[in-house]
N, C-alpha and C positions, 0 to 999 in steps of 0.2 A: 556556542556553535549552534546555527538553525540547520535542524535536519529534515528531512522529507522520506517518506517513504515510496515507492512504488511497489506494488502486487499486482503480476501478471496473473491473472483470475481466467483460467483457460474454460471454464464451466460455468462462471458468471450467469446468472440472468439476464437478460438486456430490456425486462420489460417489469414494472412494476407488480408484475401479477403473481409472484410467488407467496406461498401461506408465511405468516410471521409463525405459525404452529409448526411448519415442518422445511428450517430455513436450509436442514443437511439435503432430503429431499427436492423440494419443490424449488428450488435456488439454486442450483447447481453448485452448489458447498459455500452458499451464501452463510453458514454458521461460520468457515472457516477465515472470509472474511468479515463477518463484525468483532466475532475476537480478535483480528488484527488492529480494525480501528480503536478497539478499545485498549489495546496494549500502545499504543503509539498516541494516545493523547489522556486516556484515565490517570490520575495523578492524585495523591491527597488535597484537597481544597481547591480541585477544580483541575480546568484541563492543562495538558502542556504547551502552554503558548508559543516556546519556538519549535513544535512541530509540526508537520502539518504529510496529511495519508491518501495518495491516488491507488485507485483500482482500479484496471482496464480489466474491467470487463467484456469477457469475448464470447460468451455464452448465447444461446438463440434466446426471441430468436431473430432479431435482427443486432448485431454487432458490428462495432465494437462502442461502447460507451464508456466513458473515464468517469469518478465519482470522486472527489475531492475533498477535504475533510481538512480548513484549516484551523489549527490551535488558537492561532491568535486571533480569530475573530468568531468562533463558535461559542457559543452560550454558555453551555456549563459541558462537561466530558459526557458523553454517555456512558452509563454504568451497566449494560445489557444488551446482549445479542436480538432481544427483540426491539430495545429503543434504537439503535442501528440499523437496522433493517428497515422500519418506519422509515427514517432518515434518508437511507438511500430509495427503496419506495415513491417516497414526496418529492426528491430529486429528477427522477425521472420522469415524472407528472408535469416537471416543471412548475412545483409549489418547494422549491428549497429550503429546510431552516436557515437560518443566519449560518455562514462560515462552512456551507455545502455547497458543493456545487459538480453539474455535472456536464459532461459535453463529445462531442461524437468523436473523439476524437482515441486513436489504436494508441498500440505500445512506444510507436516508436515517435508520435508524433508529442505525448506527453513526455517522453526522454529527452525530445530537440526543446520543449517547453524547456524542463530544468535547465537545459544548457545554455537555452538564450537567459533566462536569470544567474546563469552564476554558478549556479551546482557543478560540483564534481560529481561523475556518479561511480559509485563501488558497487559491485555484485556479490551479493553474499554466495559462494561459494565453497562448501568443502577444502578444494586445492590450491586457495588463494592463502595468499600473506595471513599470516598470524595477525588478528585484528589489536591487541595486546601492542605490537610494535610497530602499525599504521601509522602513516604522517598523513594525519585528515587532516580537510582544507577546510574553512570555516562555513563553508553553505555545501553541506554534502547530499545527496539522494539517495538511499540505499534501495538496489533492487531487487526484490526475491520473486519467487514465482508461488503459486501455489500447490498444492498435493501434488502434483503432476512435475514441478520444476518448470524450466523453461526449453523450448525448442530448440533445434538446431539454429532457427534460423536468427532468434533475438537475442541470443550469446553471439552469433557474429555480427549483429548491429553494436552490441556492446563493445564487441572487440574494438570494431570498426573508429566507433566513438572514443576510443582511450577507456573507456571501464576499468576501474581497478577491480582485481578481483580481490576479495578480502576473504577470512574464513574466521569463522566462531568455533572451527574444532572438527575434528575429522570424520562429525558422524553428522546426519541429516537430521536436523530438528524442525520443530511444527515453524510454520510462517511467524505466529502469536509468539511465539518464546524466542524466535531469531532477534523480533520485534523489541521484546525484554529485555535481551540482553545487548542490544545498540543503547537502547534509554540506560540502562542500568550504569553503562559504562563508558557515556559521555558527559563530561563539564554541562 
């Protein structure tokens, strides 16, 4: 199965100028996503090729910026919250590693992307379907939000769109460990 991530990043930076020294502060919980990207493609012997990590970032201070992070064509996995950051950083400069990539574009517009490729999207969810006894399609998107969750208004884009809501268990875990346990428990 090729999977994708999405993390709505409501605090995101939108500008490369945050400290790699202080990514909780100065990045608007830019720590909470590069541990995302590194649970979504870090892998023993390198990265996970069929998966591949956007962030809409919506943070000041000009937003929104999406930052993309595909498996299969990125160098080797990042193994650190500061190599990430670099990463995203260089992206927005418009100096991208190999297999980053970033672009102006909001939540909803990187949602209609996955759907013109193929994705189904599932929204990880609490009160959703038991993930356990899911019938995933073979190019899925999973979408989480960050510390904050997601708004009113892009759970009814979701809705709108067919989203499935799917649930990992009936308690609210970090974005990074939602992230864990999708890899951990797909083919």
């Amino acid at each position: 199965m090729f999977r994708a991530f999405l993390l709505k990043a409501s605090e995101g930076r939108t500008a490369p100028d945050f400290s790699l020294k202080s990514l909780a502060g100065s990045g608007g919980r830019m720590d909470l996503i590069c541990r995302c990207v590194i649970a979504a493609l870090a892998v023993p012997g390198g990265p996970e090729r069929s998966t591949e990590i956007t962030i809409v970032l919506e943070g000041p201070p000009n937003p929104p910026i999406s930052v993309t992070f595909s498996g299969a064509e990125i160098e080797g996995a990042p193994q650190g919250e500061v190599e990430v950051g670099e990463m995203i950083a260089k992206a927005m400069r418009g100096d991208p590693p190999r297999g980053v990539r970033a672009a102006r574009w909001g939540f909803r517009e990187a949602l209609l992307d996955y759907r013109r490729q193929g994705f189904k999207a599932y929204y990880l969810h609490e009160e959703g379907e038991a993930f356990r006894y899911a019938r995933l399609a073979q190019k899925g998107v999973f979408v989480l939000g960050d510390h904050k969750g997601l708004d009113p208004g892009s759970e009814r884009l979701l809705d709108e769109l067919g989203a499935k809501r799917i649930s990992l268990g009936p308690i609210s875990y970090l974005a990074s460990h939602c992230i864990t346990m999708v890899q951990a428990n797909l083919p």
